[in-house]
N, C-alpha and C positions, 0 to 999 in steps of 0.2 A: 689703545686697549685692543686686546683682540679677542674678534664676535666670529661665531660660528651659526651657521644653519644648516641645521639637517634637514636631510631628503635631496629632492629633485630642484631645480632649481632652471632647468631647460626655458621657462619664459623669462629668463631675463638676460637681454641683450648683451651686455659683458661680462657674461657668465662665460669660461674655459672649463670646457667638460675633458677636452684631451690634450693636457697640458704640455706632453711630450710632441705634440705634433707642433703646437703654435711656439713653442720653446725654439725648435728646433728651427724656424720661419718669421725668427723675432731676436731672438738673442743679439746682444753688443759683447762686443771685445771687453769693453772695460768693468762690465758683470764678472768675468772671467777673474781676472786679473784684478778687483779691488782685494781688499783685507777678506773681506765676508766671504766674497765667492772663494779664495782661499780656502780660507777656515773651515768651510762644509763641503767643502770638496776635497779636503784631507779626512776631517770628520766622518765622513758619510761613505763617500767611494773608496777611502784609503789610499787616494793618489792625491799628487804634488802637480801642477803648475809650472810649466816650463814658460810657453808664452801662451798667448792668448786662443792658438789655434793647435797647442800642443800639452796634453795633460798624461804625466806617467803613470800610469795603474802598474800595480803589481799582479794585476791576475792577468790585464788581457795585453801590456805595455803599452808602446805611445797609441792615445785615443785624442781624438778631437770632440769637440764640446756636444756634439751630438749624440755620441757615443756613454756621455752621464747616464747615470741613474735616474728614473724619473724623480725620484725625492729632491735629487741636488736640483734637479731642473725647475721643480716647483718651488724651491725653496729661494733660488735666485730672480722666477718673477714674482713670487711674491716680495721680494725685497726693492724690485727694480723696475717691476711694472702696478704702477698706483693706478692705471686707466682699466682693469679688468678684476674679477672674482675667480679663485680660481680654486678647483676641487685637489682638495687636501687627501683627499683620502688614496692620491696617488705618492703621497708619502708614505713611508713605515714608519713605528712610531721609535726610531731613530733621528726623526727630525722635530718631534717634537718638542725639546728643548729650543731646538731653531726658531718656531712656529712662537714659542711663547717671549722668545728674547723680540722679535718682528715685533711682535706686538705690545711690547715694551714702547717701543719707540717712535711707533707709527698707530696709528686706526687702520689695523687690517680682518678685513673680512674676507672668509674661508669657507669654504662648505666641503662639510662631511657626511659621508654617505655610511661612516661606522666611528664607534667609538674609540676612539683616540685613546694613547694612552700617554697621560702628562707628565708621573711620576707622581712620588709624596708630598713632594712638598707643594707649599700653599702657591696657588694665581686667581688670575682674576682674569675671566672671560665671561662675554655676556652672549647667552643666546638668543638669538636672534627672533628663532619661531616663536619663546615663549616672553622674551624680554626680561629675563631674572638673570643676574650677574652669581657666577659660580666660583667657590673657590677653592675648590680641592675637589677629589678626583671621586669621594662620593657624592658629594652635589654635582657633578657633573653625569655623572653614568644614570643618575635618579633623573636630570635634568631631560637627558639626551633621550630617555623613554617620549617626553612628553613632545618631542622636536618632532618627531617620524610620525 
């Protein structure tokens, strides 16, 4: 399931406040290169996958994995690194389908510093700050008040 908390989050140890920096100083070839990291890295950047150290963008051409978007960046450790927390809100909320499928599948916990936007249709995330399980996107923005 996936838990959110909002605000600050600085006292706790495996917290990634700058997820573009430790991506960049952490990432594996085979994040790159699974189905997933595929999929959102067509989804999100609108580039393809040559090898693991070669990705074609159509705006800027061949880029290396450092050169993603913070979204895809956040989106492949949260799928890939289970040892840290990491701030979502260097996403756009173009990944938040990503963010809700993750947490389909896994217990992943996120913090956000704004509200997200999930779409209409129904999910199930549990905030953290307040401990109440939400499941659509007005229980969540009524929720998200009480998080900050």
């Amino acid at each position: 399931m996936l838990h959110v908390t909002f605000g600050d989050m600085f006292d706790i140890e495996k917290y990634i406040y700058n997820t573009d920096l430790y991506f960049d100083n952490t990432f594996q070839d085979r994040w790159i290169t699974s189905d997933f990291g595929k999929k959102i890295i067509k989804d999100i950047d609108k580039s393809n996958v040559i090898s693991a150290h070669v990705i074609e963008s159509p705006f800027l051409g061949a880029i290396t994995p450092t050169e993603l978007s913070g979204g895809v960046k956040t989106l492949l450790l949260m799928a890939f690194d289970n040892s840290k927390i990491f701030n979502a809100s260097t996403c756009g909320n173009n990944c938040a389908k990503w963010i809700l499928e993750l947490g389909k599948k896994k217990k992943l916990l996120i913090n956000l510093r704004h509200v997200m936007d999930f779409g209409t249709k129904d999910f199930k995330i549990k905030i953290t700050n307040t401990g109440v399980i939400v499941h659509n996107m007005s229980e969540f923005v009524s929720e998200s008040f009480s998080g900050f």
